[in-house]
C-alpha positions as CSV (number, residue, x, y, z in Angstrom):
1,X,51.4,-0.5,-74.7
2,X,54.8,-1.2,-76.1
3,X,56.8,1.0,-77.5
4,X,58.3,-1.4,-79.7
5,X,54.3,-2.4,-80.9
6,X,53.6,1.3,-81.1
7,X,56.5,2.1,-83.6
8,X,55.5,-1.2,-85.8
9,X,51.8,0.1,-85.5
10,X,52.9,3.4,-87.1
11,X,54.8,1.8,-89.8
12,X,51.9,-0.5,-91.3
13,X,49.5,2.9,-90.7
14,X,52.2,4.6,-93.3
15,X,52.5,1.8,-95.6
16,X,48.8,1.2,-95.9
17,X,49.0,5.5,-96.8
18,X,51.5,4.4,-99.2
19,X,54.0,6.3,-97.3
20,X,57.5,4.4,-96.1
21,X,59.9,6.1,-93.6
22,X,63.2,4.5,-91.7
23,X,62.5,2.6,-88.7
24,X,64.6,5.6,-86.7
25,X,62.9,8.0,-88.1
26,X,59.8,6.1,-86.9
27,X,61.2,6.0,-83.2
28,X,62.3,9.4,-83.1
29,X,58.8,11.0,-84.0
30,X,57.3,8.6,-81.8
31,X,59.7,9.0,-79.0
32,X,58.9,13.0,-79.2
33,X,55.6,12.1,-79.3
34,X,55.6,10.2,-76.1
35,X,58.0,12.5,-74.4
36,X,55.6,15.9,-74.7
37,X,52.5,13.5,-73.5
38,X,54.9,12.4,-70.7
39,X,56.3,15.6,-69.9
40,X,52.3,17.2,-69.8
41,X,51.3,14.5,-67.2
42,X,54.6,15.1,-65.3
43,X,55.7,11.5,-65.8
44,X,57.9,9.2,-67.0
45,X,57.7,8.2,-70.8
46,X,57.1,4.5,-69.9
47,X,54.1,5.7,-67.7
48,X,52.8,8.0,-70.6
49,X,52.8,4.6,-72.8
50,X,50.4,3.0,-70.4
51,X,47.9,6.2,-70.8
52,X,48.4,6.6,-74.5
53,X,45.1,6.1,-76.6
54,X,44.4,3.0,-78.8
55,X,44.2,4.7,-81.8
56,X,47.8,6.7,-80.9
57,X,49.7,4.6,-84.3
58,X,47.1,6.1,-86.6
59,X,46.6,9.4,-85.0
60,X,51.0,9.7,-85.8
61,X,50.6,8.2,-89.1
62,X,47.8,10.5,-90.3
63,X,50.1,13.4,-88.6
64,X,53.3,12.7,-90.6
65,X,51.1,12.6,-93.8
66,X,49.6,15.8,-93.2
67,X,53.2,17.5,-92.5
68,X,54.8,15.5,-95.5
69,X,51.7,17.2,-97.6
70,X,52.2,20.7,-96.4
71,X,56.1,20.7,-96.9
72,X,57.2,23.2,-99.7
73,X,58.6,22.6,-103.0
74,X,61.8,23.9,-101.6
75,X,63.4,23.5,-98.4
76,X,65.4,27.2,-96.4
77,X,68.4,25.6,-97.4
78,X,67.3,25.5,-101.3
79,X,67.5,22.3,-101.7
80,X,64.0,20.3,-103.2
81,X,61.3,19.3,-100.7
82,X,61.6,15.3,-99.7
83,X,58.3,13.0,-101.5
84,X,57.2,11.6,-98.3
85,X,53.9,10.8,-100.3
86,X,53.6,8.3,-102.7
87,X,51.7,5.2,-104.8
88,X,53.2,2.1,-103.3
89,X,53.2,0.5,-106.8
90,X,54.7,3.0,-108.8
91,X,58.7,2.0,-108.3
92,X,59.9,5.4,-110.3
93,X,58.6,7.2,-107.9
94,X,59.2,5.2,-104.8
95,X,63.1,5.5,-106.3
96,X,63.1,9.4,-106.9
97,X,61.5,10.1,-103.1
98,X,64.2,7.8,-101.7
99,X,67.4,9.7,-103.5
100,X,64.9,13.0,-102.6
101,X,65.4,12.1,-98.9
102,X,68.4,9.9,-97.1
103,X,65.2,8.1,-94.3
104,X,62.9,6.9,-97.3
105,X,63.4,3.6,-98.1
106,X,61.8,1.5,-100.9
107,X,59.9,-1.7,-100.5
């Protein structure tokens, strides 16, 4: 499996949860993703891709839901909690999650 295929797998399991993140923040979940699997079979991250199960875009895509539900209304640093989560159709709120956090974009 590619990564490339992976990442865009990811991003369609998000949108279709109504959920839209940056491409890089994509990658670099992913990417830590396949580097613990990797490191666990004590190989290279281009070897773990071969091994990595079919489902692997929605099992990440479900994942980063769940965290984005179980973040706080604050962050430590005070400042408000990111809305990862949100109705794809509803524009106000697609806008306020993407001035909430720099990665979400709006579609």
């Amino acid at each position: 499996m590619r990564f490339a295929a992976l990442a865009h797998g990811v991003e369609e399991q998000l949108r279709e949860r109504g959920v839209v993140l940056e491409s890089e923040v994509v990658d670099q979940i992913l990417r830590n993703r396949v580097d613990t699997g990797a490191e666990l079979m004590r190989v290279t991250p281009r070897t773990a891709l071969d091994y990595a199960p079919a489902d692997l875009a929605e099992i990440v895509a479900r994942a980063i839901v769940e965290a984005a539900e179980t973040l706080p209304e604050t962050m430590p640093c005070g400042r408000p909690a990111p809305s990862l989560t949100h109705a794809a159709t509803e524009p106000n709120t697609r806008r306020a999650a993407a001035a909430a956090h720099p990665y979400i974009r709006t579609v």
